[in-house]
C-alpha positions, 0 to 999 in steps of 0.5 A: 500500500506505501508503494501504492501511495508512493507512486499516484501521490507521489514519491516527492510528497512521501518523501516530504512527510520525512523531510520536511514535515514538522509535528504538532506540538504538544501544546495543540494536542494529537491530531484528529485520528479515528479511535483505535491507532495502534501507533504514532509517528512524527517527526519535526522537520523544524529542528531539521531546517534549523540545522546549519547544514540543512539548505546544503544538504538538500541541494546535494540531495537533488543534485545527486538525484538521477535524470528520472527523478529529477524530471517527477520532483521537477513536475511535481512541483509544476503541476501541484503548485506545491514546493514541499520544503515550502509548503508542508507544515506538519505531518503525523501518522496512524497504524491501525494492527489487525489482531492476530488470527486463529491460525496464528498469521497476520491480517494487513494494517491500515494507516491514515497520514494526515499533512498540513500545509497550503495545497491547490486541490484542483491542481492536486487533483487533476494530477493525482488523476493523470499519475493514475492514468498514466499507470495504467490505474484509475482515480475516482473523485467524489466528497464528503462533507465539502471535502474532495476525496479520490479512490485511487485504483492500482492496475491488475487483478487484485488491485491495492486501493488508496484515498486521499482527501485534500483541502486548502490546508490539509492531505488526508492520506489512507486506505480505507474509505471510512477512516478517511471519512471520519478523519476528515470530519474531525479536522474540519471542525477542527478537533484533536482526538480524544482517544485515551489510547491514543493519550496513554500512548504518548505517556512519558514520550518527548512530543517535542523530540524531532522524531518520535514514536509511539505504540500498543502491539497486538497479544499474539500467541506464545511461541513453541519454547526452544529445544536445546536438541534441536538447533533446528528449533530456533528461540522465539523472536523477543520483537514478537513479545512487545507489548508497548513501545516509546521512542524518540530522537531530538537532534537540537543540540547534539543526539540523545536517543531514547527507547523503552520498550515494555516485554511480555515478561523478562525472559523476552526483555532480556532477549531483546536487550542480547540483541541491542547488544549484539547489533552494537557489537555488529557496528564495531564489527563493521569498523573492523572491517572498513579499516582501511578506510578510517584513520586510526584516530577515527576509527577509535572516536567511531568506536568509543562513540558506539561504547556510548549506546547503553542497554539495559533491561529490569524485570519486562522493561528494557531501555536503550539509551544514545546520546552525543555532544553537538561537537561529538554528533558533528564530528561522526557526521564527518567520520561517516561522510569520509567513509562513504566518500572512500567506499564510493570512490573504491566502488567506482573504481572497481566498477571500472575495472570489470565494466570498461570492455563493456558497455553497463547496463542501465538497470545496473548502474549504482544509484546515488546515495544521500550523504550521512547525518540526522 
């Protein structure tokens, strides 16, 4: 379904919600979701701008986007009327989780994205319609209580559906009709939600962080306990075994990185907290290897950096902790910027070597990656 939101609505406006996006303040309330959200996602593209780098980042960012690329963001931008580093104001996302099945498997979930800004809906439209055609797909106008609403069709047997409600001030984004509705309803009256799920959500979670996150998962069934004589049997997954997470990032003034997750019981807390320490030990593990490519000096400032992730787990709750100096963040941002630097220049020498006989294949050619940083 994002894939299908990503190509009619478009990628340029998906990436938009991450880049530029700027979340309600906590002072406002939460945003106008139906009842029943399993998880919140928002990230404050405010604390992004404000960055010094930012305007530089993002003119290396297009430059390096390919020839396609260029041309869709550039007729975005012609046809909606719409500039997303100008014209996005806020962004928050819902999740809603299917419960769980008898039979153990999953259903799929829906997602409501609600982005605030100025937007043309006729111009929106009318583009919405013609990616839809193009692709071989269909667009559906009709409204509901004054608002413009499409029902985007993907082509092919089996095809996703996706709703997009637009007004002057706010995209409505989902892939059920009724939650569409209901969503629209509420912000043109303008009211918050008052879901108390929803509020005891954000309990104890920094709403003014640049990026946070927010959820209940589903119960699902306990798993079959691992057997020492079997190594086929591998142990329960401890992500299948959180009950409620909290996550948040702020990146004002340096990096402090904050995740509490709540387990089903310690057994699985400290499973997952295992984990957060092997993925960190897989960090260093990785320096090792690129060496070559690191001074000594940075080499051993990346690895007392990664020295400063801090888990913990007490009784069914774990905590993962991160935080950098704005000196600290600033000098891993150019620790990582020059290894990448270093991989590329490499890569593309190899690529070179084996290529220069013969002509490459379009659908070969590396793609261009963005710099590092937060």
């Amino acid at each position: 379904m994002i894939r299908h939101i990503v190509r009619f609505a478009p990628a340029v406006l998906a990436v938009a919600l991450l880049i530029w996006g700027a979340a309600v303040p906590a002072a406002e309330g939460l945003p106008a979701f139906p009842d029943g959200a399993d998880i919140i996602i928002s990230l404050n593209g405010a604390d992004i701008r404000s960055q010094p780098s930012f305007d530089s980042d993002m003119q290396k960012l297009l430059s390096q986007l390919d020839d396609e690329a260029t041309r869709e963001y550039n007729e975005f931008k012609a046809k909606t009327g719409m500039d997303p580093a100008r014209d996005l104001d806020a962004a928050a996302i819902a999740v809603y989780l299917p419960a769980p099945k008898a039979d153990g498997t999953e259903g799929d979930p829906d997602f409501l994205a609600i982005v605030r800004g100025r937007f043309s809906p006729a111009k929106i439209g009318a583009y919405v319609e013609s990616m839809a055609t193009k692709e071989g797909g269909k667009a559906t106008q009709s409204t509901h209580n004054g608002v413009a609403v499409y029902e985007i069709v993907e082509p092919g047997p089996g095809a996703d559906m996706a709703y997009l409600g637009i007004t002057n001030t706010s995209l409505v984004i989902g892939n059920r009709k009724p939650l569409i509705q209901k969503t629209i309803d509420a912000v043109t009256a303008g009211k918050m939600s008052a879901d108390p799920k929803l509020k005891t959500l954000m309990d104890g979670v920094d709403m003014k962080a640049t990026l946070w996150a927010v959820g209940l998962m589903p119960a699902k069934p306990a798993p079959p306990a691992a057997d020492p004589q079997n190594p086929a049997m591998m142990p329960p997954d401890p992500t299948d075994q959180i009950k409620s997470f909290a996550f948040s990032l702020d990146g004002k003034q340096g990096v402090n990185l904050k995740v509490d997750i709540n387990c089903k019981d310690a057994n699985a807390a400290m499973m997952m907290k295992n984990q957060a320490e092997m993925l960190r030990g897989m960090a260093g593990m990785m320096l090792l290897q690129s060496g070559a490519n690191l001074t000594p000096e940075a080499a051993t400032k990346f690895n007392q950096m990664l020295q400063k992730i801090q888990c913990n787990a007490v009784a069914d709750k774990v905590s993962v902790a991160f935080i950098l100096t704005q000196a600290e963040k600033d000098e891993l941002v150019k620790i990582l910027n020059d290894l990448k630097t270093k991989l590329d220049a490499q890569a593309k020498a190899a690529d070179g070597s084996t290529t220069s006989s013969a002509p490459k294949s379009p659908e070969m050619a590396p793609r261009p990656q963005g710099p590092a940083g937060f």
